[in-house]
C-alpha positions in Angstrom: -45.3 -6.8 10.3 -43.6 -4.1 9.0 -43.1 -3.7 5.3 -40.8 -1.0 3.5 -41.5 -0.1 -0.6 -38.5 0.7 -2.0 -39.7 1.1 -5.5 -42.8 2.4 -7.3 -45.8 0.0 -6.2 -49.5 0.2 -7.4 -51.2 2.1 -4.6 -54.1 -0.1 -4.8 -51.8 -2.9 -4.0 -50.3 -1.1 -0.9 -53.7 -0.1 0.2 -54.9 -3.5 0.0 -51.7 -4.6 2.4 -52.1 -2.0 4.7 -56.3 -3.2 4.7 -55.0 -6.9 5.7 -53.1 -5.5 8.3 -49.4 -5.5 7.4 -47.8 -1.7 8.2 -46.5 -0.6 5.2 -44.2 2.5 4.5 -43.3 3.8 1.2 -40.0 5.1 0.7 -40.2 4.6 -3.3 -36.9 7.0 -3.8 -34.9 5.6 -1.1 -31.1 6.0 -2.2 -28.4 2.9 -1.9 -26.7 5.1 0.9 -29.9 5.4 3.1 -31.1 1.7 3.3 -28.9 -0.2 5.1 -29.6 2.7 8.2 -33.0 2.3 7.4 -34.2 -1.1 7.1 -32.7 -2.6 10.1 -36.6 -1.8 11.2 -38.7 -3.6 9.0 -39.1 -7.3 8.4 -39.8 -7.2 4.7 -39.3 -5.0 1.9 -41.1 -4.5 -2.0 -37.9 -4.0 -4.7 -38.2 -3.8 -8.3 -35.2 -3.0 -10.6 -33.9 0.1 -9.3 -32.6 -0.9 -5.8 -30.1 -3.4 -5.5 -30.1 -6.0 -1.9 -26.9 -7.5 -1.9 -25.2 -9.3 0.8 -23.5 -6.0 2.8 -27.5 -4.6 2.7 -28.8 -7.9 3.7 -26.1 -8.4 6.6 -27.3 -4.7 7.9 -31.3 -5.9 8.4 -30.8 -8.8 10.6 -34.9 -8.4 11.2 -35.5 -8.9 7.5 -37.9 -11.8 7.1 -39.0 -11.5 3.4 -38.1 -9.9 -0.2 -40.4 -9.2 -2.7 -39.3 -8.4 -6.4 -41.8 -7.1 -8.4 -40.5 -8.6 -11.6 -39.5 -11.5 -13.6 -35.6 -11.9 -12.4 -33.6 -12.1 -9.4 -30.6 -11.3 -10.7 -30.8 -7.6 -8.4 -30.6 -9.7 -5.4 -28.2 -11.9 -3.7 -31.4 -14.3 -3.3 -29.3 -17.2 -2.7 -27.3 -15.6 0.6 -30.8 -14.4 1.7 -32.1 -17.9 1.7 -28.8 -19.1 3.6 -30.0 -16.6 6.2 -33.4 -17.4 6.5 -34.7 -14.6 4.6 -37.8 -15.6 1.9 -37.4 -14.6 -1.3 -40.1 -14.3 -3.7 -40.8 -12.6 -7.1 -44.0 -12.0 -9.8 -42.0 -13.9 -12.8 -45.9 -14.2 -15.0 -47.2 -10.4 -14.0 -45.4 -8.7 -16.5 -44.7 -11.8 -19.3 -47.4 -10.1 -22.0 -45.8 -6.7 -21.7 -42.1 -8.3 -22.6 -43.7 -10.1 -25.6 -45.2 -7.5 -27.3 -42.4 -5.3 -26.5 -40.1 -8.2 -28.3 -42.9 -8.7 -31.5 -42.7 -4.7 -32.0 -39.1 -4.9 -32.3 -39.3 -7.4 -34.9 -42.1 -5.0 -36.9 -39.9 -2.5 -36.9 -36.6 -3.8 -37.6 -38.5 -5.4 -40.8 -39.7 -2.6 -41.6 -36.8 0.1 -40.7 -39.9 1.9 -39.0 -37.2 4.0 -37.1 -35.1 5.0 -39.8 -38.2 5.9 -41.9 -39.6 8.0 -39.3 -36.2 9.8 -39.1 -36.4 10.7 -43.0 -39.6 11.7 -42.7 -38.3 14.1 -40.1 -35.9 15.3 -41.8 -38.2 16.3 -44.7 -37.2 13.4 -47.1 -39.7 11.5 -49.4 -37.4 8.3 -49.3 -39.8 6.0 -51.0 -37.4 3.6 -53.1 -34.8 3.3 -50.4 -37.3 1.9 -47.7 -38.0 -2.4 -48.3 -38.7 -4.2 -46.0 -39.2 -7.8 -45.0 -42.8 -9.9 -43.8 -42.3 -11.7 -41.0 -44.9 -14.4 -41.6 -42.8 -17.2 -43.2 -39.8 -16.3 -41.9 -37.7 -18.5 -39.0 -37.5 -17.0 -35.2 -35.3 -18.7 -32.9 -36.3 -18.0 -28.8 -33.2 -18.7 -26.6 -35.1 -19.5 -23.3 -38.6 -20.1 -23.2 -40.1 -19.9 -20.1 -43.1 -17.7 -19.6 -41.9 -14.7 -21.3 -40.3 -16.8 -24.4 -44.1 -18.8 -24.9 -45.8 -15.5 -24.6 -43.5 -14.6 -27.4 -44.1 -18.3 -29.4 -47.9 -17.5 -29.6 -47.7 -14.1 -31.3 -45.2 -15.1 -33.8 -47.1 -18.2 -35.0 -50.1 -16.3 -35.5 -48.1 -14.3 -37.7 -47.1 -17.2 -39.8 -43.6 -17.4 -38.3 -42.0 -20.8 -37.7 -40.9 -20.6 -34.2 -37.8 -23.3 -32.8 -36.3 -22.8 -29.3 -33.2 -23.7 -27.0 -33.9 -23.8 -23.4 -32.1 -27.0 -21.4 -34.9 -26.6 -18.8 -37.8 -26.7 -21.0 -39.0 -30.5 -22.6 -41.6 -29.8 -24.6 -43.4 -26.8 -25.6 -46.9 -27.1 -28.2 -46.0 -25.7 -32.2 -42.4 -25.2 -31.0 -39.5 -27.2 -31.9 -36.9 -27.6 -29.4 -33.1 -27.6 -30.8 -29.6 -27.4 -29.7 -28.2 -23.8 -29.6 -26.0 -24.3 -32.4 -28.7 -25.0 -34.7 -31.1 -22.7 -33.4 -28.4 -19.9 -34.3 -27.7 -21.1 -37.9 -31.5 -21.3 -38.7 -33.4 -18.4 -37.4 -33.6 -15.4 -39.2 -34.6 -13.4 -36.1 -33.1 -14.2 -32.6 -35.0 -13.1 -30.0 -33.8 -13.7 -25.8 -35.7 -14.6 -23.0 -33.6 -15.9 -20.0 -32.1 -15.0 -17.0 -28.4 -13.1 -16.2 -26.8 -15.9 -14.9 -23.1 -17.5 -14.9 -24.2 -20.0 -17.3 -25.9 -17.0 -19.4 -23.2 -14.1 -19.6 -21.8 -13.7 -22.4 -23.1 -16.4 -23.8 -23.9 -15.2 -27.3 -20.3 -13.5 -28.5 -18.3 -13.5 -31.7 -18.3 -17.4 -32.3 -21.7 -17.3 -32.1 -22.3 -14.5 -34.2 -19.8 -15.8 -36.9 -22.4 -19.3 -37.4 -25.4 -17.2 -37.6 -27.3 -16.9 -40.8 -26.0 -13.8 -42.8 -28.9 -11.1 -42.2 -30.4 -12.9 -38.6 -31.6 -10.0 -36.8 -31.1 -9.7 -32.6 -33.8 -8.7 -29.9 -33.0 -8.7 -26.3 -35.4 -7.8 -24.2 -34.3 -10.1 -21.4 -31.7 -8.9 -19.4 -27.9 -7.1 -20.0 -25.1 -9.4 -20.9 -26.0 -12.3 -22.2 -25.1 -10.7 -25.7 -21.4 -9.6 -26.0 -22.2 -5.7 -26.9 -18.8 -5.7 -28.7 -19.0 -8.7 -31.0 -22.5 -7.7 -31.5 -21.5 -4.1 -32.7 -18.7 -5.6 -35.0 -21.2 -8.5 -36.3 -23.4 -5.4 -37.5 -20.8 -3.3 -38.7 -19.0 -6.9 -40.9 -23.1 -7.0 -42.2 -23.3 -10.6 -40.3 -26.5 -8.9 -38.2 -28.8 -7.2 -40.2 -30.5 -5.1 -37.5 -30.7 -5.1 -33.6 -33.7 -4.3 -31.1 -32.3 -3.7 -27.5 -34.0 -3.1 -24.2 -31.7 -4.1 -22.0 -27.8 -3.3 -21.2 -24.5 -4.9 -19.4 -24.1 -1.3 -17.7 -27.7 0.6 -17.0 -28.3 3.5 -17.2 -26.3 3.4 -20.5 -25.5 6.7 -22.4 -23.9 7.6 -25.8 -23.6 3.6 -26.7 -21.7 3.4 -29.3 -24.1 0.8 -30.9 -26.4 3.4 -31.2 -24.2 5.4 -33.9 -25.5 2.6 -36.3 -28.6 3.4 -38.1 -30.0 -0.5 -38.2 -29.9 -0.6 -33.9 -33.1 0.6 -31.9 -33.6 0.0 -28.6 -35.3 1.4 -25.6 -34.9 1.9 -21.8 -35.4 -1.4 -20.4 -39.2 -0.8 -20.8 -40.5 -4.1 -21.1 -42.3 -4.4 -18.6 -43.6 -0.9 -18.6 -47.6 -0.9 -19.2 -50.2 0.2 -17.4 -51.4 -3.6 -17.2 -48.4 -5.1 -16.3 -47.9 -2.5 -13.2 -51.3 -3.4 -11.8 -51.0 -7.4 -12.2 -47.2 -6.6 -10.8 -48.6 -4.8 -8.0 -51.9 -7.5 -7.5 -49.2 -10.5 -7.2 -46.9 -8.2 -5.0 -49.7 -7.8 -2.4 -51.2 -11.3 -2.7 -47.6 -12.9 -1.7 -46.9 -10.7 1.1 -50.7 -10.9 2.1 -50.4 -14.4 2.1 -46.7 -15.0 3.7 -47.8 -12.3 6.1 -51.4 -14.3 7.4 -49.3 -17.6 7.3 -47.2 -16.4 9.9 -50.1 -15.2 11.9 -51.3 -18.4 11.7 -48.1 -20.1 13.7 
């Protein structure tokens, strides 16, 4: 069974692939122009964010048997018109769920504490002492729009830090020290909103300027879930009106994105849709990567 890599994999993980006897190739740079000649010759490929399989890719590999995402989401591949053609479709959606939480808590430190704008002062040679309060979070309200197992990974951390943690997820009945509420009130209580669902078409654009305008005055917004479930225009407006106090951002509706205008505000910080990027979230990635295909590939031997 041939596999192709298409993004960066753990090597240990392709080693132990290759060791159970799947032929793997790693093409880990492989452009959007060179895969459809390429993997009409492989039955399975490894993607993470970077390459796209959509339907025209998936119609050109008519040998393709399975896709493995090394991530949380699906939204990078047509996984529905894969399934339609036979093609298994798998993903790692716990691998990387610690990484995205911290990630998510360190935005909230720091918008409290205007860490970034501090540091920038600093750099700039100013003593700023006075002009720099901040907020706890202990006490304070944090409202998780989806919580599956990124969102509870979230839930833990903030109750340790005293935060009272409510949630809005249709999908989800009952989760332990977290009160489930209707979106509506979740957005006129929390004083930090924080997002962890899929981009979907009942999620896109989901959070836009008549949600912002019955959030609490001050609520700050993390996304570190995916690109366009929060309206970048009403959210730029709500922090320039003063509505939203500060916003943490790893993710985009266009990526790469460059000179954002959200980024000309001083209360905005973000980062490069990094969340799942640690060290121990690319080796558990990598470990459930190999373990599927291992598995899907010994199933099949065994027909």
């Amino acid at each position: 069974m041939k596999i192709l890599i298409c993004d960066k994999t753990e090597t240990q993980a392709i080693e132990r692939m290759r060791a159970a006897g799947l032929q793997v190739d790693v093409r880990d740079e492989i452009t959007a122009e060179e895969l459809p000649s390429v993997l009409p010759g492989y039955d399975g490929m490894v993607v993470r964010s970077r390459t796209k399989v959509r339907t025209p890719l998936i119609d050109a590999a008519p040998s393709l048997k399975v896709i493995v995402r090394g991530g949380v989401g699906l939204d990078t591949i047509d996984a529905d018109y894969a399934r339609s053609k036979g093609i298994v479709v798998m993903n790692t959606p716990r691998a990387s769920s610690a990484s995205v939480a911290e990630l998510a808590i360190g935005f909230m430190f720091a918008l409290a504490r205007q860490i970034v704008t501090t540091t920038n002062s600093m750099r700039a040679g100013k003593w700023e002492k006075k002009r720099f309060e901040g907020d706890e979070l202990g006490g304070k309200t944090l409202g998780l729009v989806g919580i599956g197992n990124i969102g509870k990974e979230v839930a833990v951390r903030a109750r340790a830090l005293g935060m009272k943690v409510v949630a809005f997820d249709p999908y989800v009945k009952e989760v332990e020290g977290v009160e489930l509420v209707a979106l509506g009130d979740l957005l006129g209580r929390a004083d930090y909103i924080s997002f962890h669902l899929p981009a979907n078409k009942e999620t896109r654009g989901m959070i836009g300027a008549e949600q912002f305008a019955s959030m609490k005055a001050g609520v700050r917004i993390i996304n570190c879930a995916r690109g366009g479930i929060v309206d970048e225009d009403a959210l730029y407006q709500a922090l320039v009106d003063g509505k939203v106090a500060g916003a943490a951002l790893d993710v985009f509706a266009v990526e790469p994105c460059e000179g954002h205008k959200l980024f000309s505000l001083d209360q905005v910080i973000g980062s490069p849709h990094i969340g799942a990027a640690t060290k121990e979230a690319q080796g558990r990635v990598g470990a459930e990567v190999a373990d599927l295909l291992i598995a899907y590939y010994k199933e099949k031997s065994n027909k």
